[in-house]
DRENFIDO-524669 format. One record per residue: residue number from 1; chain; x, y, z of N, C-alpha, C in turn. Coordinates in steps of 0.02 Angstrom, whole numbers, padded with zeros to 5 digits. Example, Ala and Ser with C-alpha at 12.3 -4.5 7.8 and 13.67 -1.06 7.14 Angstrom:
REM DRENFIDO-524669
FIKOL | resi | chain | n.px | n.py | n.pz | ca.px | ca.py | ca.pz | c.px | c.py | c.pz
FIKOL | 1 | A | 00660 | -00284 | 00390 | 00615 | -00225 | 00390 | 00660 | -00165 | 00390
FIKOL | 2 | A | 00642 | -00112 | 00354 | 00684 | -00053 | 00357 | 00645 | 00002 | 00394
//
This chain:
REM DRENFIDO-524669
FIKOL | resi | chain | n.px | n.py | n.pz | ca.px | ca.py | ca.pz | c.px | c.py | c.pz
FIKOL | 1 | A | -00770 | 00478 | -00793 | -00766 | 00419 | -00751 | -00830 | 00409 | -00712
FIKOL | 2 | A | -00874 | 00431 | -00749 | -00956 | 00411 | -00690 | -00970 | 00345 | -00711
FIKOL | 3 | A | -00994 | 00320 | -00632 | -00998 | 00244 | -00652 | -00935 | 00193 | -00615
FIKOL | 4 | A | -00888 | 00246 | -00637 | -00841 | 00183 | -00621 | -00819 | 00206 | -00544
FIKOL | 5 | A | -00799 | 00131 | -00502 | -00784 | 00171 | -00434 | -00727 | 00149 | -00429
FIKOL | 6 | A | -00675 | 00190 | -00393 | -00595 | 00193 | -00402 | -00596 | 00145 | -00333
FIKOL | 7 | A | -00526 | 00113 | -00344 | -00507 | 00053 | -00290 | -00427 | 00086 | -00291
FIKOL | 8 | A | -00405 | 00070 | -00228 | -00352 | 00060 | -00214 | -00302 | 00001 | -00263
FIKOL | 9 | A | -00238 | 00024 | -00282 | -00191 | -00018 | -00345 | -00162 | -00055 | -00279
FIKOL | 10 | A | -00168 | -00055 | -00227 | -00143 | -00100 | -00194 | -00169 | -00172 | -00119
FIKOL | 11 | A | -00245 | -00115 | -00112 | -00254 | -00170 | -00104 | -00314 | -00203 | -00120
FIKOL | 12 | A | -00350 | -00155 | -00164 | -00426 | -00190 | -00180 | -00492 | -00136 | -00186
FIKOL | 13 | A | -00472 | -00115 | -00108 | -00518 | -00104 | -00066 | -00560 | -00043 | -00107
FIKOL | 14 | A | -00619 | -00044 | -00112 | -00675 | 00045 | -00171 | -00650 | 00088 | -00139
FIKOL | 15 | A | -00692 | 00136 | -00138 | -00675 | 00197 | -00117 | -00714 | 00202 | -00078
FIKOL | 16 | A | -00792 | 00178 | -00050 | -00820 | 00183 | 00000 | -00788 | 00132 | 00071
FIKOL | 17 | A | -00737 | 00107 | 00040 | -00717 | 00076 | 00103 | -00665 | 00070 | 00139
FIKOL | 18 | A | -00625 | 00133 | 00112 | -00569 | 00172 | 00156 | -00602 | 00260 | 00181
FIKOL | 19 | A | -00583 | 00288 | 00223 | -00555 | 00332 | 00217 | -00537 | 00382 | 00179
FIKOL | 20 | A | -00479 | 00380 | 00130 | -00473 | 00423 | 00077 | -00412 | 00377 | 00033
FIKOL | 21 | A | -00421 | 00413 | -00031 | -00387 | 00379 | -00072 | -00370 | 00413 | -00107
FIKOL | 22 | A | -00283 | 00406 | -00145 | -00261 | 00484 | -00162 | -00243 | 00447 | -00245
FIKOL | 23 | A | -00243 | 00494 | -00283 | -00230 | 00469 | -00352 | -00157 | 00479 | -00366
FIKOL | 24 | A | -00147 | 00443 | -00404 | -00085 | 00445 | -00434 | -00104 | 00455 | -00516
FIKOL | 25 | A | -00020 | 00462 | -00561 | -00024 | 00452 | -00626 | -00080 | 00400 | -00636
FIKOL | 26 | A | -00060 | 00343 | -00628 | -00081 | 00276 | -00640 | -00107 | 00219 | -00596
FIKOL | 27 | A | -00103 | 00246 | -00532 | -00143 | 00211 | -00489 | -00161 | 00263 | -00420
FIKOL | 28 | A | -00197 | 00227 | -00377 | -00235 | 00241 | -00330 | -00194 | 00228 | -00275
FIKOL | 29 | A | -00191 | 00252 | -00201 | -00152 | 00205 | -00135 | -00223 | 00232 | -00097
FIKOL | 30 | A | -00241 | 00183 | -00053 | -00288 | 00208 | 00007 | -00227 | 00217 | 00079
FIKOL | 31 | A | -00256 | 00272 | 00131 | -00241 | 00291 | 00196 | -00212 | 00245 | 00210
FIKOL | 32 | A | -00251 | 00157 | 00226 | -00236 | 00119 | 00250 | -00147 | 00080 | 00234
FIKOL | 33 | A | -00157 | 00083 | 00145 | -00083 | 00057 | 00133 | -00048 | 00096 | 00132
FIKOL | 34 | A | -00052 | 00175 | 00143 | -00005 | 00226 | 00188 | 00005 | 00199 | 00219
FIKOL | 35 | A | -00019 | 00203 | 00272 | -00001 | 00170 | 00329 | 00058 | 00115 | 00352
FIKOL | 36 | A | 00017 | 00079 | 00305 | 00064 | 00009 | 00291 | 00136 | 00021 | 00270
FIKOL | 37 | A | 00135 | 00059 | 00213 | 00190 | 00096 | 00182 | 00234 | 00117 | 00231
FIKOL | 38 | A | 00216 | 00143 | 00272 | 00263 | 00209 | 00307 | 00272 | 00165 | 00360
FIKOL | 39 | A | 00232 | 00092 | 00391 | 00290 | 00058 | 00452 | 00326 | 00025 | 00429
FIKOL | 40 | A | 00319 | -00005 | 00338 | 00380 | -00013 | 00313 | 00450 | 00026 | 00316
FIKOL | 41 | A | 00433 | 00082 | 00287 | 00507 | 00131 | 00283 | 00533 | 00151 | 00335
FIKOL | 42 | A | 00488 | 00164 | 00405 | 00516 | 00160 | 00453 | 00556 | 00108 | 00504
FIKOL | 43 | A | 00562 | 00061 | 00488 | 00549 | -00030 | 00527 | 00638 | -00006 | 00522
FIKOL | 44 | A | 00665 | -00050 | 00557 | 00741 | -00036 | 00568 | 00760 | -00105 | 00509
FIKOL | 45 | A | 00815 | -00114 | 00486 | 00854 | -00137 | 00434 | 00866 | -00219 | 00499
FIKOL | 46 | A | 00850 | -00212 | 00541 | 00860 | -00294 | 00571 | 00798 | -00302 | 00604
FIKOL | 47 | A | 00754 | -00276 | 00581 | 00679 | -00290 | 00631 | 00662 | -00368 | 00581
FIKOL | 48 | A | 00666 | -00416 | 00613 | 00623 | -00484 | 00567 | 00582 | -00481 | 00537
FIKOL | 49 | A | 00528 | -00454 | 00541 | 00483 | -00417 | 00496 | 00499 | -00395 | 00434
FIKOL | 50 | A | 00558 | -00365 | 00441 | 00587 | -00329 | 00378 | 00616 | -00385 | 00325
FIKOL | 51 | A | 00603 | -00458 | 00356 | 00637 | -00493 | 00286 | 00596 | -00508 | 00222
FIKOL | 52 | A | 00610 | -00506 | 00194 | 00554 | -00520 | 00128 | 00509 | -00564 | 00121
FIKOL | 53 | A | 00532 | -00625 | 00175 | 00469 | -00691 | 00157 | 00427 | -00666 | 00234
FIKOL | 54 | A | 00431 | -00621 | 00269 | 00395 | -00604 | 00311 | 00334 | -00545 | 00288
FIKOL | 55 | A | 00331 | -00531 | 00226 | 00287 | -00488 | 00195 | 00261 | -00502 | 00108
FIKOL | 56 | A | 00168 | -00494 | 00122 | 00158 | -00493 | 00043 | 00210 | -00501 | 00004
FIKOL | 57 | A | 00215 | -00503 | -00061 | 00243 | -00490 | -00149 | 00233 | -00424 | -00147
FIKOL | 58 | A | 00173 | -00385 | -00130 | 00171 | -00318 | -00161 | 00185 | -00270 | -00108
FIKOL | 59 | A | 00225 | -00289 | -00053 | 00242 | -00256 | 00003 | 00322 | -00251 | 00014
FIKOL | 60 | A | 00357 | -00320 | -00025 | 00436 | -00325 | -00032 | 00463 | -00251 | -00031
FIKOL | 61 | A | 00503 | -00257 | 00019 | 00570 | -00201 | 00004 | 00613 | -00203 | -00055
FIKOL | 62 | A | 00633 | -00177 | -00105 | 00664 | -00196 | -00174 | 00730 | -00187 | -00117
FIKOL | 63 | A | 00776 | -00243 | -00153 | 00861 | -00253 | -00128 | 00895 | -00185 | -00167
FIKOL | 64 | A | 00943 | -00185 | -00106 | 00998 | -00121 | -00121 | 01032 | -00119 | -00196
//
């Protein structure tokens, strides 16, 4: 892989412009959409925030 510079599968961003970025099988997450990630899963089940048209497509909570 020399040459090529790894991006985050979610939000873009290279690798010189996070922090750190952890690999997966098949994609990449940077710190930052940790981040993002984890005030998702934490957010309470009636926080407004938590409704689906209140967040990205690639941020949706999948339904129960």
């Amino acid at each position: 892989m020399i040459g090529k510079k790894l991006r985050c599968s979610f939000c873009g961003k290279g690798e010189d412009q996070v922090r750190k970025l952890v690999a997966g099988a098949k994609a990449h997450i940077c710190d930052e959409c940790v981040a993002i990630a984890d005030r998702i899963m934490k957010a309470s089940p009636d926080d407004p925030g938590d409704s689906p048209a209140a967040k990205p497509p690639s941020w949706r909570v999948p339904p129960k």
